[in-house]
PQR file of N, CA, C, O and H, with PARSE charges and radii, in Angstrom:
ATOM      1  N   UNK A   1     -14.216  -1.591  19.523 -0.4000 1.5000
ATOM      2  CA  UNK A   1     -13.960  -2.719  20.377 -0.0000 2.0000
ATOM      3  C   UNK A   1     -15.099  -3.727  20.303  0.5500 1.7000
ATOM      4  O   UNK A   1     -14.797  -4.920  20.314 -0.5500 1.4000
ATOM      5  N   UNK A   2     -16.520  -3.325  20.220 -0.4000 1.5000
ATOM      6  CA  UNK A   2     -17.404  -4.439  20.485 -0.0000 2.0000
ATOM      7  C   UNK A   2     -17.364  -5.044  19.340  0.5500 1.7000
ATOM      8  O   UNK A   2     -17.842  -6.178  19.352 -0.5500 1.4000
ATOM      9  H   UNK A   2     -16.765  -2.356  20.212  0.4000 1.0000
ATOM     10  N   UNK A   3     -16.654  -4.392  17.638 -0.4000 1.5000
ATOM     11  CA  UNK A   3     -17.094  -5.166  16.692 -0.0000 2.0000
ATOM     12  C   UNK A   3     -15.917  -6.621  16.831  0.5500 1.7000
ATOM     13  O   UNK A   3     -16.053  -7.810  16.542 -0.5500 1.4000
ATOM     14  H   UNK A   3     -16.266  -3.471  17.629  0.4000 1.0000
ATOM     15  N   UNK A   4     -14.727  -5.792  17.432 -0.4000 1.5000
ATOM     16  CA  UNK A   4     -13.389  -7.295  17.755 -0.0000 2.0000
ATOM     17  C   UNK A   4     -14.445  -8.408  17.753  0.5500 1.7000
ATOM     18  O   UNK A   4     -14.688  -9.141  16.794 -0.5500 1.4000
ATOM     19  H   UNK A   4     -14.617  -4.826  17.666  0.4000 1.0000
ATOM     20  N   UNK A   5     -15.033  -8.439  18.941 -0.4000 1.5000
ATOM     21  CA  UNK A   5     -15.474  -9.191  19.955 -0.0000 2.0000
ATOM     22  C   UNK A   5     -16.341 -10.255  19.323  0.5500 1.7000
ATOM     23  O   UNK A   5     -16.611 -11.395  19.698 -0.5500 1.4000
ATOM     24  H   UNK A   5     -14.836  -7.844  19.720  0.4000 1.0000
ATOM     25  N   UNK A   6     -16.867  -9.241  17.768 -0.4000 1.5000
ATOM     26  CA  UNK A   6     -17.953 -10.482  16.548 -0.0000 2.0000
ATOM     27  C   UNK A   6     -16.940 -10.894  15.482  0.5500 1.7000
ATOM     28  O   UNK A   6     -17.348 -11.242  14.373 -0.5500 1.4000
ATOM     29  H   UNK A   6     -16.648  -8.314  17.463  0.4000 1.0000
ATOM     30  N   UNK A   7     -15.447 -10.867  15.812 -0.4000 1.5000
ATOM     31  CA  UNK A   7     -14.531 -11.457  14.992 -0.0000 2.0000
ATOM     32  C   UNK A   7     -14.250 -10.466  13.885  0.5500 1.7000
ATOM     33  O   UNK A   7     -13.650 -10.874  12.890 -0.5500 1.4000
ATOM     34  H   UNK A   7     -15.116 -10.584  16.712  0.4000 1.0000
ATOM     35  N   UNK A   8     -14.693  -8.982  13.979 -0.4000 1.5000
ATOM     36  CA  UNK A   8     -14.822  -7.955  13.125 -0.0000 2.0000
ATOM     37  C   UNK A   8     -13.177  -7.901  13.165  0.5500 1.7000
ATOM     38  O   UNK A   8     -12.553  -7.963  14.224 -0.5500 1.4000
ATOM     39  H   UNK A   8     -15.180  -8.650  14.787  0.4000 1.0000
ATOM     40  N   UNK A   9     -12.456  -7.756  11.654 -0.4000 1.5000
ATOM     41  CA  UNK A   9     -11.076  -6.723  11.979 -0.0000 2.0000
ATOM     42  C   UNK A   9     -11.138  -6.143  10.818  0.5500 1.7000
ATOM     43  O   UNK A   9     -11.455  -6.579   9.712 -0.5500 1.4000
ATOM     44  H   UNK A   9     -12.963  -7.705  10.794  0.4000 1.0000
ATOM     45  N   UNK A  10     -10.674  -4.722  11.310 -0.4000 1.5000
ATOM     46  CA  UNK A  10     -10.500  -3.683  10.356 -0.0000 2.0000
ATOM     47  C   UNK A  10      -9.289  -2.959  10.095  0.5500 1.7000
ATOM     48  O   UNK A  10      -8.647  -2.448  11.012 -0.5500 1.4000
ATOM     49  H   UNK A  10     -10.416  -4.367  12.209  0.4000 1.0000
ATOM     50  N   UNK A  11      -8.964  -2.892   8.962 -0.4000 1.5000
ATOM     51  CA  UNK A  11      -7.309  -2.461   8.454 -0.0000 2.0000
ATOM     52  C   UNK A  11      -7.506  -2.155   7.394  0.5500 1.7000
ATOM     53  O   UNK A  11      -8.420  -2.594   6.696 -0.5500 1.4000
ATOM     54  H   UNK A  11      -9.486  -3.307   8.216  0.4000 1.0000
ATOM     55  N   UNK A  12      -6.504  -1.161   7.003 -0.4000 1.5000
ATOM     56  CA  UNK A  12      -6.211  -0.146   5.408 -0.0000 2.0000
ATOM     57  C   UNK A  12      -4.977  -0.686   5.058  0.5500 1.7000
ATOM     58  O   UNK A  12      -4.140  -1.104   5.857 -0.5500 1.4000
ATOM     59  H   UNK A  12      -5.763  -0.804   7.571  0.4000 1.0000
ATOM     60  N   UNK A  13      -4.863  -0.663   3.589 -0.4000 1.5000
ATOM     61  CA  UNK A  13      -3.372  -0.750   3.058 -0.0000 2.0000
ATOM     62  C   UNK A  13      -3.577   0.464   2.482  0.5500 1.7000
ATOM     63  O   UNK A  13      -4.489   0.581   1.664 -0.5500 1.4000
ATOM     64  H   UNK A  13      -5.543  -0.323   2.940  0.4000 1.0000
ATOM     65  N   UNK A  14      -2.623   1.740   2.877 -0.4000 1.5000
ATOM     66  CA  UNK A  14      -2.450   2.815   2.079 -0.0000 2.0000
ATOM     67  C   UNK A  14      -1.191   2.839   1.558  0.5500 1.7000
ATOM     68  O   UNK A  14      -0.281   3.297   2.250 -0.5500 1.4000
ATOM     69  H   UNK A  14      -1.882   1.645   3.541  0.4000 1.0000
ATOM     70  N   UNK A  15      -0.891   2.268   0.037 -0.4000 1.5000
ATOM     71  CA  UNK A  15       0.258   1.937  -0.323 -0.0000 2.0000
ATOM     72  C   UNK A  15       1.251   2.803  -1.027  0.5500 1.7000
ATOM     73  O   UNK A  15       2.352   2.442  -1.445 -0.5500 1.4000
ATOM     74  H   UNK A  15      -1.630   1.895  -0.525  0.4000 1.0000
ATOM     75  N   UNK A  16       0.558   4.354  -1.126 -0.4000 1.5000
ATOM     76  CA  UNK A  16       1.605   5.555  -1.905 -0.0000 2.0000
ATOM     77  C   UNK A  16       1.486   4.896  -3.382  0.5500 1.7000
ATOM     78  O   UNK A  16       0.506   4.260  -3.771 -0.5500 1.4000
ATOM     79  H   UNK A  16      -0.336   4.647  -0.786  0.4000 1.0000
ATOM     80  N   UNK A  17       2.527   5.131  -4.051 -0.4000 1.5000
ATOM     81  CA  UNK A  17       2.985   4.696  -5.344 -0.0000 2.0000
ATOM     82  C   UNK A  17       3.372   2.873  -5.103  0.5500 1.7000
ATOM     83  O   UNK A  17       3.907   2.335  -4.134 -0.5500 1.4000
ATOM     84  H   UNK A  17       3.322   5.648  -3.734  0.4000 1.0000
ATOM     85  N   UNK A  18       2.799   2.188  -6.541 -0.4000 1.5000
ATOM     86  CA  UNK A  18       3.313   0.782  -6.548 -0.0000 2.0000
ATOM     87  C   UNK A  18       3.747   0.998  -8.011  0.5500 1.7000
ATOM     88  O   UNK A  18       3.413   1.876  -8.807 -0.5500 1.4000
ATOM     89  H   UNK A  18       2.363   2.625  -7.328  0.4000 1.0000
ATOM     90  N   UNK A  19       4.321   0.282  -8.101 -0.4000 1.5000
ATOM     91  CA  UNK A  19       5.243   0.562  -9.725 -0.0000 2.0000
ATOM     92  C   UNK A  19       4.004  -0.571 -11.001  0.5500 1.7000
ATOM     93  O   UNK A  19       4.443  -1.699 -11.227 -0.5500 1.4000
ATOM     94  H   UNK A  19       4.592  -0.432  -7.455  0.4000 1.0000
ATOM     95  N   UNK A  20       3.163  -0.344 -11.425 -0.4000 1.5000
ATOM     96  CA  UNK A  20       2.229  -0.599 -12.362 -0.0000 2.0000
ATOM     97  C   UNK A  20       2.713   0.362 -13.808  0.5500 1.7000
ATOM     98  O   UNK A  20       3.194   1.493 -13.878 -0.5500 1.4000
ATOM     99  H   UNK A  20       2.806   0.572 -11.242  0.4000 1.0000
ATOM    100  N   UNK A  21       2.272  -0.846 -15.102 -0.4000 1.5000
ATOM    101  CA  UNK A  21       1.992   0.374 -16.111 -0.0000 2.0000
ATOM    102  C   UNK A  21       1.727   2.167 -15.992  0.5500 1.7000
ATOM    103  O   UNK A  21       2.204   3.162 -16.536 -0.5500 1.4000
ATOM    104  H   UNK A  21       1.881  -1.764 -15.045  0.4000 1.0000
ATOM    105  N   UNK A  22       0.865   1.931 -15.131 -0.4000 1.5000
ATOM    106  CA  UNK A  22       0.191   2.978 -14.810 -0.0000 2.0000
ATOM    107  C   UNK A  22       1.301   4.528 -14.114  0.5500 1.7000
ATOM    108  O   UNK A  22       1.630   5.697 -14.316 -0.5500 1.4000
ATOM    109  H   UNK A  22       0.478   1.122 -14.689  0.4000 1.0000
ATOM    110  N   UNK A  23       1.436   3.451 -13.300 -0.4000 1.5000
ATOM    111  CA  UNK A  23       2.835   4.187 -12.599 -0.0000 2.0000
ATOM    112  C   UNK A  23       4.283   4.884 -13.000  0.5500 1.7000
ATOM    113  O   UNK A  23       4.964   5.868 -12.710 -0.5500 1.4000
ATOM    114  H   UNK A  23       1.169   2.502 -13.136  0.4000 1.0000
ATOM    115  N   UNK A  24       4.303   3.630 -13.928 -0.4000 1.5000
ATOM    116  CA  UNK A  24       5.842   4.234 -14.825 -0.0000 2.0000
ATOM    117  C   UNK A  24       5.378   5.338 -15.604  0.5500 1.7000
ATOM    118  O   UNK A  24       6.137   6.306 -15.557 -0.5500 1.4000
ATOM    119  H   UNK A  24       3.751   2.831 -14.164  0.4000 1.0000
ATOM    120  N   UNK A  25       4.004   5.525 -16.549 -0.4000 1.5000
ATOM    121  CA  UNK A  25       3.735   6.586 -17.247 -0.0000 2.0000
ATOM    122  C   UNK A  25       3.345   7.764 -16.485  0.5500 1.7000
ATOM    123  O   UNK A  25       3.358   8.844 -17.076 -0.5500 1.4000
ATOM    124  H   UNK A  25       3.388   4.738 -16.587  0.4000 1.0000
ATOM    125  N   UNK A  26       2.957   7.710 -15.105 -0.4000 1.5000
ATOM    126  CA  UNK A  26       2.669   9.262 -14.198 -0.0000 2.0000
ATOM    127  C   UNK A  26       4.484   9.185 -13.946  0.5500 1.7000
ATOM    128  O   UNK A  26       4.655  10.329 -13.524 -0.5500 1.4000
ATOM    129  H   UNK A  26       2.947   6.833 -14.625  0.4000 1.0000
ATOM    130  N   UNK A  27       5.396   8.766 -13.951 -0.4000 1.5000
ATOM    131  CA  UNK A  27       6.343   9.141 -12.992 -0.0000 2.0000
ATOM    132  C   UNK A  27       7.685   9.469 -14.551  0.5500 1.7000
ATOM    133  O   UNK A  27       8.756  10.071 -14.472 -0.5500 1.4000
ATOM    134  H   UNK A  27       5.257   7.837 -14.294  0.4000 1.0000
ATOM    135  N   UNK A  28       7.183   8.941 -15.541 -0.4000 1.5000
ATOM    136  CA  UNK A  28       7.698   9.546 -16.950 -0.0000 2.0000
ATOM    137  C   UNK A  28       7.105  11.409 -17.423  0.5500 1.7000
ATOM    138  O   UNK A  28       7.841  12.246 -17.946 -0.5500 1.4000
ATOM    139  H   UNK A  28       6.314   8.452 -15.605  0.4000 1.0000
ATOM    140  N   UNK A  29       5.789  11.603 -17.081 -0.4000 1.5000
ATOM    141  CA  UNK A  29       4.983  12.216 -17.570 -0.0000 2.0000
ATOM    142  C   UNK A  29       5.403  13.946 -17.220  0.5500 1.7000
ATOM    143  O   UNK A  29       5.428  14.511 -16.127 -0.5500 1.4000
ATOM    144  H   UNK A  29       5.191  10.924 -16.656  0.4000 1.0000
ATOM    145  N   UNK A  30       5.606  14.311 -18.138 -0.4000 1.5000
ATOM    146  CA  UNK A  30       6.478  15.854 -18.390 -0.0000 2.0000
ATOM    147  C   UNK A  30       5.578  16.744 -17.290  0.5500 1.7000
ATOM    148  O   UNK A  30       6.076  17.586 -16.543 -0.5500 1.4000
ATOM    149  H   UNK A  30       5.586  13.852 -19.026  0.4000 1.0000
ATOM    150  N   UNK A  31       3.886  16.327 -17.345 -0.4000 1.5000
ATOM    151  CA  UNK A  31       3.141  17.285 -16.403 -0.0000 2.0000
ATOM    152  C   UNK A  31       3.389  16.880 -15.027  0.5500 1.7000
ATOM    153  O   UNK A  31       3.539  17.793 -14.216 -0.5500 1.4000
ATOM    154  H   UNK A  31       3.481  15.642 -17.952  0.4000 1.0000
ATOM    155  N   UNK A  32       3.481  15.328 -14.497 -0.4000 1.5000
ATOM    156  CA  UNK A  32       2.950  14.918 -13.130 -0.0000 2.0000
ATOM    157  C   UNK A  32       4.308  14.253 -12.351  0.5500 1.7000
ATOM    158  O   UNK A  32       4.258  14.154 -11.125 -0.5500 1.4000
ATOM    159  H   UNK A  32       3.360  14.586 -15.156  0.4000 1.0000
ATOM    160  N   UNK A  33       5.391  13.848 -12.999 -0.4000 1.5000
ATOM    161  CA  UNK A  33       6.470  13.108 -13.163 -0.0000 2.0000
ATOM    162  C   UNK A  33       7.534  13.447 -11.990  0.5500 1.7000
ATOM    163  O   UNK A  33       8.206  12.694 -11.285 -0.5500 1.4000
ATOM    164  H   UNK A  33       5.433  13.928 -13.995  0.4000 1.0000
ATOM    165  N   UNK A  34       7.457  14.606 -12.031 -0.4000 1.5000
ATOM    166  CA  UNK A  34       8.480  15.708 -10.562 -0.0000 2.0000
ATOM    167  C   UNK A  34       7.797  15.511  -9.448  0.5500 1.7000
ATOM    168  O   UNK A  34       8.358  15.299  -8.373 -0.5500 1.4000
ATOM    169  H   UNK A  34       6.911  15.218 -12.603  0.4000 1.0000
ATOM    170  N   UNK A  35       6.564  15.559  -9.592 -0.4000 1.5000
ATOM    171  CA  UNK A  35       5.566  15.220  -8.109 -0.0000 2.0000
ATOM    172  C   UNK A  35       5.697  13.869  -8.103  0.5500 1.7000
ATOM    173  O   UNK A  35       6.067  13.268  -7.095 -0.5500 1.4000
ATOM    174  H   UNK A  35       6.109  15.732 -10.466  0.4000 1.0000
ATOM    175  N   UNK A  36       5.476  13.424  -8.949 -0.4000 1.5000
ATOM    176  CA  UNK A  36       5.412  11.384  -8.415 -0.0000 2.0000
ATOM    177  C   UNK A  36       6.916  11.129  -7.961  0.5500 1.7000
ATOM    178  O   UNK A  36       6.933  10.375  -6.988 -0.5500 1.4000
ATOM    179  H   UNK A  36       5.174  13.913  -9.768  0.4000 1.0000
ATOM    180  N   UNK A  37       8.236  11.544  -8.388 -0.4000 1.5000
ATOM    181  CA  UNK A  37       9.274  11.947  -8.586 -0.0000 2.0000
ATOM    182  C   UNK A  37       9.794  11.990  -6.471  0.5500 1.7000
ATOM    183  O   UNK A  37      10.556  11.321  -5.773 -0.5500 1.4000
ATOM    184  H   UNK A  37       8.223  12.156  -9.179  0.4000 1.0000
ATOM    185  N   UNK A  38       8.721  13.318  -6.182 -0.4000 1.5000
ATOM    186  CA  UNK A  38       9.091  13.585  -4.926 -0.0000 2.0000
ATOM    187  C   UNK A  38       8.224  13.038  -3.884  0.5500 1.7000
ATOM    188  O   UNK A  38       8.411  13.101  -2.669 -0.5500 1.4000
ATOM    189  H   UNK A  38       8.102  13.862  -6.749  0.4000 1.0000
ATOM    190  N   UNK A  39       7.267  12.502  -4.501 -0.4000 1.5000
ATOM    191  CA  UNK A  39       6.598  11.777  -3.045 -0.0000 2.0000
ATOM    192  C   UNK A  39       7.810  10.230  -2.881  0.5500 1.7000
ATOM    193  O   UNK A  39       8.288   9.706  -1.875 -0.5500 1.4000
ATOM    194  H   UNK A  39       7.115  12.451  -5.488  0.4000 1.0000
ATOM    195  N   UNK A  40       7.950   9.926  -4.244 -0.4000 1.5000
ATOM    196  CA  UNK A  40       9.371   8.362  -3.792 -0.0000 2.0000
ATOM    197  C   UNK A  40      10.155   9.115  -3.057  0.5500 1.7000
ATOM    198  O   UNK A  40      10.129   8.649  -1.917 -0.5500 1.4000
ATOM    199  H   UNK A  40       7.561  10.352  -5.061  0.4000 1.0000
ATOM    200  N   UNK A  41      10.889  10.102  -3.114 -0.4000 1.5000
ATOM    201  CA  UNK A  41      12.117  10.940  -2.054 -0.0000 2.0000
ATOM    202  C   UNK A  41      11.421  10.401  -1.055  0.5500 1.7000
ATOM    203  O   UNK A  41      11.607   9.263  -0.623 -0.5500 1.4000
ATOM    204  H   UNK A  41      10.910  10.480  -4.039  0.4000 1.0000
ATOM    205  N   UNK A  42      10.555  11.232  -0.630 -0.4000 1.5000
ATOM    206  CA  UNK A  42       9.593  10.949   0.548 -0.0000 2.0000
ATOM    207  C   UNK A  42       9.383   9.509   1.402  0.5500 1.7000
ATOM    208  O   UNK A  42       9.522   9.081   2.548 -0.5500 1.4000
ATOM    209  H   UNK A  42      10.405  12.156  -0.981  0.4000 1.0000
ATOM    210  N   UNK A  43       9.094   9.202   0.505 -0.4000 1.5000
ATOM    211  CA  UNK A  43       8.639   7.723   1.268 -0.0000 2.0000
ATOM    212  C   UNK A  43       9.382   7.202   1.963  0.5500 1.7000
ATOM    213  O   UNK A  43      10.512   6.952   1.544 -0.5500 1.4000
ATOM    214  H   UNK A  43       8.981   9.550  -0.425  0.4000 1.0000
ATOM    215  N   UNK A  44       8.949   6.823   3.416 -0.4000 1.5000
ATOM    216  CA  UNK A  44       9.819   6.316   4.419 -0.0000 2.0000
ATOM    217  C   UNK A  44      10.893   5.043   3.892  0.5500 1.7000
ATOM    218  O   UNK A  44      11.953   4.597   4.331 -0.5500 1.4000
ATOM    219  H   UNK A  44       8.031   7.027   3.756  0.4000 1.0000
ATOM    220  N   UNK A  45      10.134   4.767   2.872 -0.4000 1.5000
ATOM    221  CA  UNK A  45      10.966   3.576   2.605 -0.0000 2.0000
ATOM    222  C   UNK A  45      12.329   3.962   1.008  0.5500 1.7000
ATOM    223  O   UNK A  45      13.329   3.378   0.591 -0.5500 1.4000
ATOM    224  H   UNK A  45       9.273   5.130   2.516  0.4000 1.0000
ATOM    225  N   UNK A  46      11.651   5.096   0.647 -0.4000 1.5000
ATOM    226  CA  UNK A  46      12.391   5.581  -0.086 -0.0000 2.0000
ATOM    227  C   UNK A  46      12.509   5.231  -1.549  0.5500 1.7000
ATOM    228  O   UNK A  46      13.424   5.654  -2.256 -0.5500 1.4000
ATOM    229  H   UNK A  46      10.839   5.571   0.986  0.4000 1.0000
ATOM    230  N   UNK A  47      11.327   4.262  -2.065 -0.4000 1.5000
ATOM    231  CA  UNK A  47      10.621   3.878  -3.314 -0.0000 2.0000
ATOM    232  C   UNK A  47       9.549   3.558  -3.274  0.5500 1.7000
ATOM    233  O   UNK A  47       8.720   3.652  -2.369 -0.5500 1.4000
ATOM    234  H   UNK A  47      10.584   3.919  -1.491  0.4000 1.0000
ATOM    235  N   UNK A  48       9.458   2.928  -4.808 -0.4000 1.5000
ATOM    236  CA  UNK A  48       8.063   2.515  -4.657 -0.0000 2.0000
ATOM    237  C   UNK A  48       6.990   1.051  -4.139  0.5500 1.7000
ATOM    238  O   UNK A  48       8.105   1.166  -3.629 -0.5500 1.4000
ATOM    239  H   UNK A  48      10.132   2.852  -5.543  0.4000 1.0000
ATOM    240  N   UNK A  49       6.611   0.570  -3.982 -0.4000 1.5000
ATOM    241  CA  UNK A  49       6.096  -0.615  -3.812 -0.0000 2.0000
ATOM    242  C   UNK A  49       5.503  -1.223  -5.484  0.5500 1.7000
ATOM    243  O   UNK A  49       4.979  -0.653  -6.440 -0.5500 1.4000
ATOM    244  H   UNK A  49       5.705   0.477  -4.397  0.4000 1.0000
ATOM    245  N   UNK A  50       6.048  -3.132  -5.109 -0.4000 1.5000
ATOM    246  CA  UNK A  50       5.473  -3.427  -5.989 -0.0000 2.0000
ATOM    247  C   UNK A  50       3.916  -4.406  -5.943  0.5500 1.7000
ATOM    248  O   UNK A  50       3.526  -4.992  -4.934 -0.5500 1.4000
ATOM    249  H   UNK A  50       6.474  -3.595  -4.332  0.4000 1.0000
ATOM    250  N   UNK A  51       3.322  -4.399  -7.044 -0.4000 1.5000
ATOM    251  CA  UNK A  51       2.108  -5.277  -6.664 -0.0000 2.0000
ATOM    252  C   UNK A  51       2.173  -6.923  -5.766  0.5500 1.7000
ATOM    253  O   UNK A  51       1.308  -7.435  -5.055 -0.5500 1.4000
ATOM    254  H   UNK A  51       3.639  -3.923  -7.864  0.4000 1.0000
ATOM    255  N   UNK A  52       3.705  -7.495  -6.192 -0.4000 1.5000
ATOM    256  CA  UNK A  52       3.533  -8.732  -5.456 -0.0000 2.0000
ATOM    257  C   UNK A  52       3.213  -7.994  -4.034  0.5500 1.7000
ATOM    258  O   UNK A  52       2.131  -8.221  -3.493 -0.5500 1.4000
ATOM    259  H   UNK A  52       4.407  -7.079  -6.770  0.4000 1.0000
ATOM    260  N   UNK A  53       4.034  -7.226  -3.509 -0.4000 1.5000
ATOM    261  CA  UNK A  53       4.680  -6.627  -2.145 -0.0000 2.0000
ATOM    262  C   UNK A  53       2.888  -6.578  -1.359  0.5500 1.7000
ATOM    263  O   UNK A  53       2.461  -7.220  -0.400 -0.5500 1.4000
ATOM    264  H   UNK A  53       4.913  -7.041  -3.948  0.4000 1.0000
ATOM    265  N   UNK A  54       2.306  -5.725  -2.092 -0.4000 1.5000
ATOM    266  CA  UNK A  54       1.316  -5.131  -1.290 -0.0000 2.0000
ATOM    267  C   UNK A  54      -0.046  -6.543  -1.828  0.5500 1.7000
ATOM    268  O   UNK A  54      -1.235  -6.283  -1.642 -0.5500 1.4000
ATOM    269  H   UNK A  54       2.653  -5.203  -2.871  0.4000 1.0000
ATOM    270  N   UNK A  55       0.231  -7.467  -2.251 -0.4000 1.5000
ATOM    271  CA  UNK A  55      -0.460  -8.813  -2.417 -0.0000 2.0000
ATOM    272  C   UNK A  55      -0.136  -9.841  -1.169  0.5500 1.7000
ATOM    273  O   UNK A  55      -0.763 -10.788  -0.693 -0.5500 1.4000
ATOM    274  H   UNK A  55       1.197  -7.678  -2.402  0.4000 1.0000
ATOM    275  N   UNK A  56       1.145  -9.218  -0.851 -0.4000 1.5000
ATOM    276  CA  UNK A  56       1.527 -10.689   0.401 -0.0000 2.0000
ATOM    277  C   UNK A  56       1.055 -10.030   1.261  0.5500 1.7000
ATOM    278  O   UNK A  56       0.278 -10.674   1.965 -0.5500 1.4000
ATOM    279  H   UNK A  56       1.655  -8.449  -1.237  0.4000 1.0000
ATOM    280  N   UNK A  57       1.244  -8.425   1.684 -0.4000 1.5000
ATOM    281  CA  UNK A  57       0.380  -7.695   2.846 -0.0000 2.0000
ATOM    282  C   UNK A  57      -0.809  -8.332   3.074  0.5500 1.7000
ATOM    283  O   UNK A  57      -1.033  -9.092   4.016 -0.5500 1.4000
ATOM    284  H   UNK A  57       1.875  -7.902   1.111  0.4000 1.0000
ATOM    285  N   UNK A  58      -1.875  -7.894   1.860 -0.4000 1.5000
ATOM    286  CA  UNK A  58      -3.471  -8.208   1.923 -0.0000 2.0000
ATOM    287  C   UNK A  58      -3.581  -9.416   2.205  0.5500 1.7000
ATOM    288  O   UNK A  58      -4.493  -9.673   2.991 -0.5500 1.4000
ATOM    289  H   UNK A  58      -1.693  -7.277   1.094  0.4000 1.0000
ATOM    290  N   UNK A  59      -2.993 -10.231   1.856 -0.4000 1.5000
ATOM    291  CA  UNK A  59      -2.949 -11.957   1.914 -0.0000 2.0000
ATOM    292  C   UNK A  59      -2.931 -11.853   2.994  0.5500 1.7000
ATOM    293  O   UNK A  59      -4.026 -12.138   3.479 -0.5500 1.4000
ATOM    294  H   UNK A  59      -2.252 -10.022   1.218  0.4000 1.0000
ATOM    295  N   UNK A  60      -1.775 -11.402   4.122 -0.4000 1.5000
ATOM    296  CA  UNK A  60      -1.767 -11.592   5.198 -0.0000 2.0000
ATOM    297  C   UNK A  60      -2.480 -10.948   6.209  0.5500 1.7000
ATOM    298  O   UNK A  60      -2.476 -11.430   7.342 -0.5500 1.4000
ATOM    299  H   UNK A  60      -0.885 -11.170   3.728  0.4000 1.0000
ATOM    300  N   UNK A  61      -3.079  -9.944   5.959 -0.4000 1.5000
ATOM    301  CA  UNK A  61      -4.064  -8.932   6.736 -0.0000 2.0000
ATOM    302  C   UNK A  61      -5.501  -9.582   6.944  0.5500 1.7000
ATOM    303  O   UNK A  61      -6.194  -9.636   7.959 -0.5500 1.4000
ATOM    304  H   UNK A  61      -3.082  -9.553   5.039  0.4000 1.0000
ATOM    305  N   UNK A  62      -5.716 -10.038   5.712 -0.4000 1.5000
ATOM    306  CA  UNK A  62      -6.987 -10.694   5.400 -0.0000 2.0000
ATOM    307  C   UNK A  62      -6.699 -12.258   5.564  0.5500 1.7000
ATOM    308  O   UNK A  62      -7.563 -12.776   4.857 -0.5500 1.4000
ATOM    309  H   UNK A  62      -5.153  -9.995   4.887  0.4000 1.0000
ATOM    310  N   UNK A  63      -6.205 -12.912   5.928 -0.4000 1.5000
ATOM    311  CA  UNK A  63      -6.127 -14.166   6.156 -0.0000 2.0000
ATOM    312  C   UNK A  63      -6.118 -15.030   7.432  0.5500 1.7000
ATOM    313  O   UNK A  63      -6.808 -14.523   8.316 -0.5500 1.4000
ATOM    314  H   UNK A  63      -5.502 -12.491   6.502  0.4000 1.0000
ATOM    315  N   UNK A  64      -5.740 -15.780   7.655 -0.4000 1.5000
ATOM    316  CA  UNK A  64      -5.933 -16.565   8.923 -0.0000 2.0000
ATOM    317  C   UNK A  64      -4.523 -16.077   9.506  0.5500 1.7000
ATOM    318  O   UNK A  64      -4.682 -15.626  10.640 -0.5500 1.4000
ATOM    319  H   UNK A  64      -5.180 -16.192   6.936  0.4000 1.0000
ATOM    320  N   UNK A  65      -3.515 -16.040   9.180 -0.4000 1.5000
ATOM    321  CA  UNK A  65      -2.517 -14.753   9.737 -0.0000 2.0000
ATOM    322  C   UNK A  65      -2.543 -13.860  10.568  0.5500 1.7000
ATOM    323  O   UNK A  65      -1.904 -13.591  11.585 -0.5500 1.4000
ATOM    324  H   UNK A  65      -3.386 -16.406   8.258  0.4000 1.0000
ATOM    325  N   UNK A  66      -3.248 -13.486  10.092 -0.4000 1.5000
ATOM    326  CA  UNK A  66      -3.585 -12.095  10.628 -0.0000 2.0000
ATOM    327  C   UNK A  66      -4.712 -11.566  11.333  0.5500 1.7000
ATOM    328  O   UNK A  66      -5.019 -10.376  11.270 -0.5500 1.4000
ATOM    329  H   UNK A  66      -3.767 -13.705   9.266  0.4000 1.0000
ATOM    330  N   UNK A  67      -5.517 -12.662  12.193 -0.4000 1.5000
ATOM    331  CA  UNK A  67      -6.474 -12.209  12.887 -0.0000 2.0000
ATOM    332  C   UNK A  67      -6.187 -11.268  14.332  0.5500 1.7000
ATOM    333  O   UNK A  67      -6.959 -10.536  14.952 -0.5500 1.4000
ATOM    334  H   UNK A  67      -5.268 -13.629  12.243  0.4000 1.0000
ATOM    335  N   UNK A  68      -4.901 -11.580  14.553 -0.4000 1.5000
ATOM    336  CA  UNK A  68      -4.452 -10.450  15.932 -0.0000 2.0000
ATOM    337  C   UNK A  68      -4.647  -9.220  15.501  0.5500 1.7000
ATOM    338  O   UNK A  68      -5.146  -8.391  16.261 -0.5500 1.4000
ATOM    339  H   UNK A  68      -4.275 -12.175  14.049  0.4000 1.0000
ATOM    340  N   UNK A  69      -4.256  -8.866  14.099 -0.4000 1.5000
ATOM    341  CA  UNK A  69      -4.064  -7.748  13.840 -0.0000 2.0000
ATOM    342  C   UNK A  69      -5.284  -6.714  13.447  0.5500 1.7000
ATOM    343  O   UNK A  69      -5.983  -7.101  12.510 -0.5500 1.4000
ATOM    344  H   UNK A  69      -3.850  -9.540  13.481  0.4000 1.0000
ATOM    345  N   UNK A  70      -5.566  -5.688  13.927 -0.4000 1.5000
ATOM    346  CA  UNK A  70      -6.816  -4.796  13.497 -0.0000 2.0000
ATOM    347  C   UNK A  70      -6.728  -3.362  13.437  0.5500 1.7000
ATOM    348  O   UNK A  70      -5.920  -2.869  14.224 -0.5500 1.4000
ATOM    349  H   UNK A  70      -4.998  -5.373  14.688  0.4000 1.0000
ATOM    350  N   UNK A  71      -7.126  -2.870  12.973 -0.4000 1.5000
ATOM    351  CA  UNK A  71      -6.863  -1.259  13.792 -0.0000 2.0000
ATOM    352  C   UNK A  71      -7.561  -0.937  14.934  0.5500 1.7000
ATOM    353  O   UNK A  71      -7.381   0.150  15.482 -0.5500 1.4000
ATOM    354  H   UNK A  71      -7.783  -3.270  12.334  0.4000 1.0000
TER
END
């Protein structure tokens, strides 16, 4: 609370899987592919996120937007 008060805000984007190069080859990948596979089941949202997606978040978390918001 006292850091609010010096205009401090603090927030995480913990984004699971975002669909990157990177991503398509763990979720192809004969060893890791069933696990990357079942955390998307999982996900409340039920895929993956993409980089624009979690770019308009940060934009807005970190921006003049978003100063109400903090943890």
């Amino acid at each position: 609370m006292r850091w609010g008060k010096r205009g401090a805000r603090i927030n995480c984007i913990s984004a699971g899987i975002i669909f990157t190069p990177l991503a398509y080859d763990e979720l192809n990948s004969a060893e890791r592919g069933a696990f990357y596979r079942n955390m998307l089941d999982k996900s409340p949202a039920g895929r993956g996120g993409t980089p624009d997606e979690i770019g308009a978040l940060a934009e807005f978390l970190f921006g003049p937007n978003g100063t109400y918001v903090t943890w």
